[in-house]
C-alpha positions in Angstrom: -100.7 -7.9 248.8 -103.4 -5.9 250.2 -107.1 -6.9 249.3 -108.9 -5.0 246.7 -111.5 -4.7 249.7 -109.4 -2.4 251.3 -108.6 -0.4 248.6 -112.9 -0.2 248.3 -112.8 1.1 251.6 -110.0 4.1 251.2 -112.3 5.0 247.5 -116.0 5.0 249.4 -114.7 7.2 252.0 -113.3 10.0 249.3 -115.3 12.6 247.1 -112.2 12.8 244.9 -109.0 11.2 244.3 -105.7 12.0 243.2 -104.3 9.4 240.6 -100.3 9.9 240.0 -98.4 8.0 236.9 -94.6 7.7 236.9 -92.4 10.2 235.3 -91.7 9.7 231.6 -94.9 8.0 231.4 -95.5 4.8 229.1 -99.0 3.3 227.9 -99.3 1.2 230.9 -99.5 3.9 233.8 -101.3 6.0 231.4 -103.8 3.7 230.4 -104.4 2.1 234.0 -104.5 5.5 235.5 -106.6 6.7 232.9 -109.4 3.5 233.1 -109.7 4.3 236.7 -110.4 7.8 236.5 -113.3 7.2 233.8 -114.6 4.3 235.8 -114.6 6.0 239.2 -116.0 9.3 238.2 -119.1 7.1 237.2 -119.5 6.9 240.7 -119.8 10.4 241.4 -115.9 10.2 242.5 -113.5 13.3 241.4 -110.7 11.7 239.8 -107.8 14.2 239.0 -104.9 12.7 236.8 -101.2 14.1 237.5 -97.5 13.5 236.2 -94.2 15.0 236.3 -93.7 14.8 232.9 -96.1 15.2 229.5 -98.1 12.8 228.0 -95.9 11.5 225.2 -97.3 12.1 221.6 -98.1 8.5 220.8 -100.6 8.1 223.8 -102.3 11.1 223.0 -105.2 9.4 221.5 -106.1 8.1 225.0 -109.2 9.6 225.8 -108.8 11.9 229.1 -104.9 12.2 228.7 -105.3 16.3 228.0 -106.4 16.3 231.7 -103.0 15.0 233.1 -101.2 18.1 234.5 -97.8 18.6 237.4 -100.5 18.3 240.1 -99.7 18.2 243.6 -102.3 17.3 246.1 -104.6 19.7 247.2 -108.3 18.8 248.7 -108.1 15.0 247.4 -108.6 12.2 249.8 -106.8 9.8 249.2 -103.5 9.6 246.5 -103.6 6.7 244.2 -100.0 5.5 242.9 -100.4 3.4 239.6 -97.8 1.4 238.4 -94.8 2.8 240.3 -92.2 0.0 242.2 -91.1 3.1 244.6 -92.0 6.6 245.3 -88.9 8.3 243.3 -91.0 7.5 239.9 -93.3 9.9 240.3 -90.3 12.4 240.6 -91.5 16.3 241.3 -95.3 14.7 242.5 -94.3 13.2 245.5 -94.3 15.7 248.4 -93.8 13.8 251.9 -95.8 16.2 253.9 -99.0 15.4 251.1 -98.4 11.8 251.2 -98.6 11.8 254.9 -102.3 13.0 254.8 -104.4 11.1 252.9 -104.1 7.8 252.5 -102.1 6.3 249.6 -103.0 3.5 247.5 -100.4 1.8 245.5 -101.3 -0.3 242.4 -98.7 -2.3 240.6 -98.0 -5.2 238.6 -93.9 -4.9 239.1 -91.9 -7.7 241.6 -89.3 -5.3 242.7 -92.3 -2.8 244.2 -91.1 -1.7 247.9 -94.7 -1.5 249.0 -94.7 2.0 249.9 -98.6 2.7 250.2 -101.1 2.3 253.1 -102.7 -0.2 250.8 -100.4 -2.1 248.7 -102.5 -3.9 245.2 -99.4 -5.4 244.4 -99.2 -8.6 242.2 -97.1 -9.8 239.1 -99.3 -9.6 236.2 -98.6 -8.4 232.4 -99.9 -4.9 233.0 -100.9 -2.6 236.0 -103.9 -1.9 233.5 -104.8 -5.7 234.3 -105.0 -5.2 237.9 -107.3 -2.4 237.6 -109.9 -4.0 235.6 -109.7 -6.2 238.8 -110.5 -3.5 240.9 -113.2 -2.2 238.6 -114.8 -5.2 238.5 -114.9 -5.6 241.9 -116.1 -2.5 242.6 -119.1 -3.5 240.2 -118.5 -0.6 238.1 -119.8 -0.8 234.3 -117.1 -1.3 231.3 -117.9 1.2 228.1 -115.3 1.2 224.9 -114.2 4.4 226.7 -112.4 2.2 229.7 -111.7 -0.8 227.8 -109.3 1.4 225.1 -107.7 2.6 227.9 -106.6 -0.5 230.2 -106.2 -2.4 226.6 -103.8 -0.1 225.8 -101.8 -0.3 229.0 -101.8 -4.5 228.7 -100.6 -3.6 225.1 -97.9 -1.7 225.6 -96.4 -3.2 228.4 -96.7 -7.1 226.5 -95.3 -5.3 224.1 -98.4 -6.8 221.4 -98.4 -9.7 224.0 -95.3 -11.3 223.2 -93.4 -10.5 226.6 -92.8 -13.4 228.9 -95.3 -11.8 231.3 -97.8 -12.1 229.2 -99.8 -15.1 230.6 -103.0 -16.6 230.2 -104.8 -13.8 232.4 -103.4 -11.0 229.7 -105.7 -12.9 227.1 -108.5 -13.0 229.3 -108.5 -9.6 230.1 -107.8 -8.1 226.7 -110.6 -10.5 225.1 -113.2 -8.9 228.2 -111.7 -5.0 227.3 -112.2 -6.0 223.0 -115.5 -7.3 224.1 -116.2 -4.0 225.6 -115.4 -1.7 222.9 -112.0 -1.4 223.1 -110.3 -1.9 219.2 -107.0 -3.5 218.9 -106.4 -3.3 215.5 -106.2 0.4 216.7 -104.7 0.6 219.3 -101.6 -1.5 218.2 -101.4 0.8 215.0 -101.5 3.9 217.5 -98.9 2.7 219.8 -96.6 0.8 217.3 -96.6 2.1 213.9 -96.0 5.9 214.2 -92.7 7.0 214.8 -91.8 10.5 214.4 -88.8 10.8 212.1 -86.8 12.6 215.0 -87.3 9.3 216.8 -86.1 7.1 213.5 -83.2 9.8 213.6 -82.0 9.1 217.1 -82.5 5.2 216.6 -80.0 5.1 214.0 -77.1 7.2 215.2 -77.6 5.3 219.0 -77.4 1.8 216.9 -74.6 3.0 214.6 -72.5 3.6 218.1 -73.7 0.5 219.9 -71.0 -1.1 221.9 -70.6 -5.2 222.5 -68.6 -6.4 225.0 -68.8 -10.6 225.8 -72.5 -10.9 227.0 -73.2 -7.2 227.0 -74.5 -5.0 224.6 -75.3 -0.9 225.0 -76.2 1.9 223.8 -76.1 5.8 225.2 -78.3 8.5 224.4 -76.2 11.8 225.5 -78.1 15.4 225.8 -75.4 16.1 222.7 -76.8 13.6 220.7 -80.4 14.4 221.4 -79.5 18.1 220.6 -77.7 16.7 217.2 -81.0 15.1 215.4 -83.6 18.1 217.6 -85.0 15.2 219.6 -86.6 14.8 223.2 -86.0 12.7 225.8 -89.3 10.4 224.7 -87.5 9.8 221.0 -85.2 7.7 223.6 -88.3 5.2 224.2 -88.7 1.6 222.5 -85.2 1.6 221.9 -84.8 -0.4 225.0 -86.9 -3.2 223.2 -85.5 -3.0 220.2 -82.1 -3.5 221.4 -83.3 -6.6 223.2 -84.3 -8.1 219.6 -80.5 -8.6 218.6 -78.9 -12.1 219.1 -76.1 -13.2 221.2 -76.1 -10.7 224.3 -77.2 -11.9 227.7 -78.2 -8.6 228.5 -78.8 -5.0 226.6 -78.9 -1.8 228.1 -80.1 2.0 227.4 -78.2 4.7 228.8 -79.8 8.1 228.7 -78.3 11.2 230.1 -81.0 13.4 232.0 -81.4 17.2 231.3 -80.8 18.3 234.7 -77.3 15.7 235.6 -77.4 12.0 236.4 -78.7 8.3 233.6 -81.9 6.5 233.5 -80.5 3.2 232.7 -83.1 0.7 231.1 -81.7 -3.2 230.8 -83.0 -6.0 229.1 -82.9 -9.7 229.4 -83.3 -12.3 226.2 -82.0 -15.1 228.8 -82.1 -16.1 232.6 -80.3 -13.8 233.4 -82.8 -11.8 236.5 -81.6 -7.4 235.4 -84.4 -6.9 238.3 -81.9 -8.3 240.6 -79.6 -5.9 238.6 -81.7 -3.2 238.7 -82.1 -3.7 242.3 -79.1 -3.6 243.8 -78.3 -0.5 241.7 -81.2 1.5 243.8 -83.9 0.6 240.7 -86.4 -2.5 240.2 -88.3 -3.9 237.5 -88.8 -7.2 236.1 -86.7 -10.0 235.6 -86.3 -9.4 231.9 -87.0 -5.7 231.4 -85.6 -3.4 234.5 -84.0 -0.2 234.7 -83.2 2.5 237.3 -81.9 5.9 237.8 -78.1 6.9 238.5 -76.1 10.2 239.6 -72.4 10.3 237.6 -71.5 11.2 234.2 -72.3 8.8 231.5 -69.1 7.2 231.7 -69.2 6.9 235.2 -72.8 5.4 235.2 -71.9 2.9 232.5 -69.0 1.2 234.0 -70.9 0.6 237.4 -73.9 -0.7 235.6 -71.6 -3.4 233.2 -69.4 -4.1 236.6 -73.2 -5.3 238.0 -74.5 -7.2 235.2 -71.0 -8.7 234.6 -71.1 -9.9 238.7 -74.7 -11.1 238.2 -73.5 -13.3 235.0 -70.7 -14.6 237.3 -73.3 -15.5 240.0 -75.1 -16.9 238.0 -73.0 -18.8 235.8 -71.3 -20.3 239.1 -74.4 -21.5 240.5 -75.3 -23.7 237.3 
């Protein structure tokens, strides 16, 4: 991992900065990429936030997130990557020739991350959000309740209310520093958790109703029919990868959502030892070793069969090795 010197270095030699989140953003690159933004503009840095896709409706209560927009580089110097494994999750942002001329400063909490940037802040934690309260504080920048909601939020979200296997002793610390700063939970748990638009509930139900169970496997698939069927978006699709990990008896669950414009995000979950970032991994993807996912070209069908063929050879492995 690089040294959070060396990411001080690339931000004192820029007047402004361009800080990406992945595509089909969740509160964790939201909420780190949004912390860093208000913290470095209190050093006089230009901090512009960009993503391929909107700012889902439940993390609109972020403060900053109606300054997101598609934004491709254009006088920034230096490109700041938050929570992103590899360079495909920032989908239509990532431009090589843009990339290649400024430097590019990846920050990321996932295991599977291919270390893409000039300067890599790569480390396992509970949240990217948690790394960048790192980097704030090293940078000697001031908290305010303004920061703190929004790096609380991303160590929220991604804990899922700290109750993820991530979650370690350093999640605590850092959410008790960010409460201590301003930063409500009580709030931000009922932002992020408790309302569901009733498309969402809609889409939920049908997916469960059709869930399939095979030996140690159990899935789901969201089609652009069904989506169509109850008038949802894509984002109605989120949390149900969680959810389906709450049910008992599968080694591993798994989301398969058909994209707009051809090919699946597949998200997979673990409730044993069973390593989907392995999974994940060898299908082109990455994550963690009990929440992973990745993207995949093929029809629904097609998509599902390789992704069960890969988590059936991963039980095998690991089942043989015990």
């Amino acid at each position: 991992m690089s040294s959070l010197s060396e990411v001080r270095e690339i931000i004192a030699r820029a007047q402004r900065v361009l800080i990406v989140s992945h595509w089909m953003p969740d509160g964790d690159t939201l909420g780190a990429a949004l912390g860093l933004a208000w913290a470095l503009r209190k050093r006089g840095i230009g901090a512009r936030l960009s993503c391929a896709d909107p700012v889902p409706s439940e993390f609109r209560f972020l403060p900053g997130s109606d300054a997101y927009t598609v934004r491709r580089k254009s006088d920034e110097q230096a490109i700041l990557v938050i929570d992103c494994s590899d360079l495909e999750r920032i989908g239509s942002i990532y431009v090589a020739q843009d990339f290649a001329t400024v430097p590019v400063v990846n920050i990321d909490h996932h295991v599977t991350n291919v270390l893409f940037g000039d300067v890599n802040l790569v480390a396992e934690r509970g949240a990217t959000a948690e790394l960048i309260l790192d980097l704030i504080t090293y940078l000697g920048l001031p908290l305010d309740a303004t920061i703190a909601k929004c790096l609380l939020t991303g160590i929220v979200t991604d804990t899922i209310g700290f109750r993820t296997s991530n979650t370690t002793a350093d999640s605590l610390r850092a959410a008790i520093t960010l409460v201590e700063a301003g930063a409500s939970l009580a709030e931000i748990m009922d932002a992020v958790f408790n309302h569901r638009p009733l498309a969402m509930l809609r889409l939920w139900g049908v997916a469960l109703a059709n869930a399939q169970h095979e030996k140690d496997i159990l899935w789901v698939e969201v089609s652009q029919g069904l989506l169509r069927r109850v008038n949802a978006d894509a984002g109605a699709a989120r949390g149900l990868p969680n959810l389906l990990a709450t049910f008992e008896g599968p080694l591993a669950s798994v989301v398969l959502r058909e994209l707009e414009d051809g090919g699946v995000e597949v998200s997979m979950r673990s409730t044993s030892d069973l390593d989907v970032a392995a999974v994940a991994v060898a299908l082109g993807g990455g994550g963690h070793a009990r929440a992973a996912g990745c993207l995949l070209c093929g029809s629904l069908p097609e998509v599902r069969e390789r992704v069960r063929a890969a988590i059936r050879q991963a039980i095998e492995k690991r089942d043989s090795s015990s």
